[in-house]
C-alpha positions, 0 to 999 in steps of 0.5 A: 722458033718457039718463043717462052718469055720466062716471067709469063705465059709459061703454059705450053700449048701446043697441037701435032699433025703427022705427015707421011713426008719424010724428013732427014731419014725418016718416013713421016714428019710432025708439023707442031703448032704453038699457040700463046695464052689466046689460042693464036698459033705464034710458031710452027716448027717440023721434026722427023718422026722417029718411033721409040721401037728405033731408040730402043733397037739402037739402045740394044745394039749399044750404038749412038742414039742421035735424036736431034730435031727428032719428034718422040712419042712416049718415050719410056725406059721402063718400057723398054725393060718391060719388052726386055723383062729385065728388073725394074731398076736396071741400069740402061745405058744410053751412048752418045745421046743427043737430042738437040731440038727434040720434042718428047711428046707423052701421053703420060709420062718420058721416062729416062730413069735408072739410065746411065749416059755415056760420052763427052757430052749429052745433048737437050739444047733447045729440047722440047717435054710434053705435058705429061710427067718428065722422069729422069730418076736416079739417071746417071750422067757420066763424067762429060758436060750435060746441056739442057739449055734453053729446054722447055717443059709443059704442066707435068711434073719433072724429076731429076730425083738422085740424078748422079752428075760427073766431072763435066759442066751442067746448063740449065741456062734459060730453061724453062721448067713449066706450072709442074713440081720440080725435085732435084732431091738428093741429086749429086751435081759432080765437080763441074759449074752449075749454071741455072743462068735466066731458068725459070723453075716453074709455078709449082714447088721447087724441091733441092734438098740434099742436093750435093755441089761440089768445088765448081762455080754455081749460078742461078742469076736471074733466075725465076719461081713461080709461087711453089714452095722453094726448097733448099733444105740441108743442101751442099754447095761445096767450094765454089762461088755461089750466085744468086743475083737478080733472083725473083723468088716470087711469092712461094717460102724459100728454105734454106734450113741447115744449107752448107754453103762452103767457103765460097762467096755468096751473094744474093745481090739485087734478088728479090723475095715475095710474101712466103716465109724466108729461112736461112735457119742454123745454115753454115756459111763458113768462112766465106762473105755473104752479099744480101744488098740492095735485095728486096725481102718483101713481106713475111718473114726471115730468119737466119736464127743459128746460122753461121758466117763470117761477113754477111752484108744487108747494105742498102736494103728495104728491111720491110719484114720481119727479120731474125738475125740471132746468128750463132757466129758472125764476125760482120753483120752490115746492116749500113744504109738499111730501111727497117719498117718492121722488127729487126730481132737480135735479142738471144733467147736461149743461147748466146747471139755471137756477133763480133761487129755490127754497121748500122752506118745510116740506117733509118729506123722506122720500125723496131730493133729489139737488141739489147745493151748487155746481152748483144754486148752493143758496146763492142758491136760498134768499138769492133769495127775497123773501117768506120770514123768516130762520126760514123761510130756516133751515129750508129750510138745515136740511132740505137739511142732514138730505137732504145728510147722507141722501145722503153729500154731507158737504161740501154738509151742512157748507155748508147747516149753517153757512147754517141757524146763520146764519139762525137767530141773524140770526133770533133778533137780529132778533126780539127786542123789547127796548129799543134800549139793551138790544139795543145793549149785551147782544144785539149784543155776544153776537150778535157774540161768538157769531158770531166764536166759532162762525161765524168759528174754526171755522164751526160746528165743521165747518172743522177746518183753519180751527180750526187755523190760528186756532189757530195764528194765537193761539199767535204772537199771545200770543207776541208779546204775551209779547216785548213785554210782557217787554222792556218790564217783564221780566214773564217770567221763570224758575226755575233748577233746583235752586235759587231764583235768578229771571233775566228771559227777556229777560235782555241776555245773550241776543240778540232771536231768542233772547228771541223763541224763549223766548217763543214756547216760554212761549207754546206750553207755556201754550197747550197748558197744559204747566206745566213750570214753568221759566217763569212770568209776572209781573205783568201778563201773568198774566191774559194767560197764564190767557187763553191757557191758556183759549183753547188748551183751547177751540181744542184742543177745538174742532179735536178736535170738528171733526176727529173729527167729518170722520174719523168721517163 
């Protein structure tokens, strides 16, 4: 039996002696030699020779055309209406068709185009095609299930162009498509499932678009291209589920430009992609989720720019490309355990990225991702999520944070930053499983503390006009504190020079404004702990006085922090 590993060798290299033996009700025999890549004979097979005249004649009669095992040589509808003259796109209908490992030899082409198939099932299991050029144009194949499993075609090209598929289920299963181009273009798959299961499509260009599918399960698991382009443009797939797992799309570019894929699952799970452009531009995914983990995109480029989808997953996959994720709509954009080595694009340009989530939960950036704090609207990116912890939220702040920084976006960094601390100490609170008592009176009262020392002053030292105006804001606090107390119990007071005479700063010869402005002066060389000495407090605005001391070297060291740290970025 003729061997073909998919990934290699896929040349059909062969040589045909016909015999005058016969063979299950033929005259002659065909004994076929096949060699692999070295000229060494690897099989020999033997078909009965039946003459194309006889599949026309049995065509004519309108009577089953059984042509299994069978050795045909230039086998050509167009032929046939020629010797008939009948037009050019006449419709032949072919009864009962099975040629169940046939060899359609050609010394140009096998022609099956405009014919329409009739009965519950069409036979090419195991079939064999020249090297001549495969014609299955505008072909109608009923509503019964077709079987091209396992079939094998050589250097020529193949279309199944505007091919017309029923309510029957289609196989392709381990077909081999040869070093020809290949065109499904166009071609309406009917309801049934799909299964292109282990095909290998061949070293030339691929071509499905306009290809129509419709509710039935469709399946290219561990399928294999060759280095041709690879073309889904503006396809349909209908409802059903969409496989694509395992998939080696090789080196060639892989379209999927404005593709419906339905409202089935879609997964391209564990497939992997060469060096061509990869493009999944303003493609529909609908309502349906979409699998891209662990898949490898090789190098190039992809982009999914104005696609749309409801949950699509990138989980664990090496990002060594670039990649453009400006969905138009998407509810769900995973992107956890993902390795990004080059750009990563979310940034809109002319219209708005509609992303609702976003899950970078341990993602190592080695590259770049350009996003942006208010346009990406990053906040919500990572609020949204409903299956993630506090410490997992943290994280994916903390590494936009180290990428903002990367990329010069201070102000985004700042942001991510203050969210990452935030998170964290929500974190820590939450974790902690102390008695009720202790987390009322030691974790809330710190967690509080903290929060309106670090987060509320100065945002975690990344606000140095916010430390100001705190500043600010406890200079004319204890001012006031200073006036009041003072009039009340005169507990400010100050030392004449020269002398040891001690006068109330509010003494009753100066009027308020000036007992204020006093004040405000204790207040201010107090703050910035000045001491000159020619006031000092008495009784119980010591403390008050020491506090405020503390607070403004805290404050001062806090606004130098934060200022120094803006200037030096």
């Amino acid at each position: 039996m003729l061997q073909s590993p998919l990934h290699e060798n896929h040349l059909l290299r062969y040589s045909v002696v016909i015999e005058d033996k016969p063979m299950l009700k033929h005259e002659k025999t065909a004994e076929i030699s096949f060699f692999d890549e070295n000229n060494k004979r690897v099989s020999v097979i033997k078909y009965s020779v039946v003459n194309k005249e006889e599949i026309y004649d049995l065509i004519e009669k309108g009577q089953d055309i059984n042509l299994n095992n069978s050795y045909i040589k230039d086998f050509s509808i167009n032929e046939y209406r020629v010797d008939k003259g009948l037009d050019d796109h006449v419709i032949i209908k072919l009864k009962n068709f099975s040629a169940k490992k046939a060899f359609f030899d050609c010394e140009i082409s096998t022609d099956f185009s405009y014919t329409e198939f009739e009965g519950e099932k069409i036979v090419f299991e195991s079939a064999i095609f020249g090297n001549g050029y495969n014609n299955f144009l505008s072909a109608n194949f009923g509503n019964g299930d077709v079987n091209f499993k396992k079939s094998k075609f050589g250097s020529g090209s193949t279309t199944f162009q505007s091919v017309k598929f029923g309510e029957g289920n289609i196989s392709f299963n381990n077909t081999n498509f040869g070093t020809g181009n290949l065109s499904f273009v166009d071609v309406d798959f009917g309801k049934g499932d799909v299964d292109f299961k282990s095909t290998y499509f061949g070293d030339g260009n691929v071509d499905f678009k306009f290809a129509r599918f419709s509710s039935g399960d469709i399946s290219f698991e561990r399928a294999s291209f060759g280095k041709g382009k690879i073309d889904f443009k503006n396809a349909d797939f209908g409802g059903g589920k969409i496989d694509f797992r395992r998939v080696d799309f090789n080196d060639g570019d892989v379209l999927f430009d404005g593709v419906d894929f339905g409202d089935g699952k879609v997964t391209f799970r564990s497939a992997k992609f060469g060096q061509g452009h990869k493009s999944f531009e303003q493609s529909d995914f609908a309502d349906g989720e979409v699998q891209f983990d662990l898949v490898d995109f090789g190098s190039g480029t992809v982009s999914f720019n104005h696609s749309k989808v409801f949950e699509i997953s990138f989980k664990s996959c090496p990002l060594n490309c670039f990649m453009d994720l400006r969905f138009n709509k998407c509810e769900l954009l995973d992107l956890s355990n993902t390795i990004v080595r080059d750009i990563l694009d979310i940034i809109p340009e002319t219209e708005k990225v509609k992303i609702k989530e976003m899950n970078l939960v341990g993602m190592r950036i080695l590259g770049r991702i350009f996003i942006d704090w208010r346009a990406n609207q990053v906040f919500d990116l990572i609020y949204n999520q409903k299956n993630t912890s506090l410490f997992q939220k943290a994280e994916q702040f903390r590494i936009l944070k180290e990428n903002f920084r990367n990329n010069g976006q201070y102000e985004d960094e700042d942001n991510s930053y203050v969210e990452f601390k935030r998170c964290e100490a929500k974190a820590n609170l939450n974790k902690d499983s102390n008695s009720k008592l202790k987390r009322i009176f030691i974790k809330y009262p710190t967690y509080y503390f903290q929060q309106y020392i670090f987060d509320f002053v100065g945002r975690y030292a990344t606000n140095s006009t916010r430390v100001l105006a705190n500043m600010v804001v406890t200079f004319f606090s204890f001012s006031v504190v200073y006036f009041v107390f003072s009039e009340w119990f005169n507990d400010i007071g100050h030392v004449v020079a020269g002398g040891s005479e001690t006068i109330a700063l509010n003494d009753h010869s100066i009027n308020i404004f000036e007992s204020f402005g006093n004040s405000l002066y204790y207040s201010g060389i107090t703050f910035f702990t000045i001491g000159y000495g020619d006031y000092f407090a008495w009784g119980i605005l010591k403390p008050i006085a020491v506090f405020e001391g503390f607070s403004g070297v805290f404050l001062m060291s806090y606004f130098t922090v934060a200022f120094v740290r803006k200037i030096l970025r």
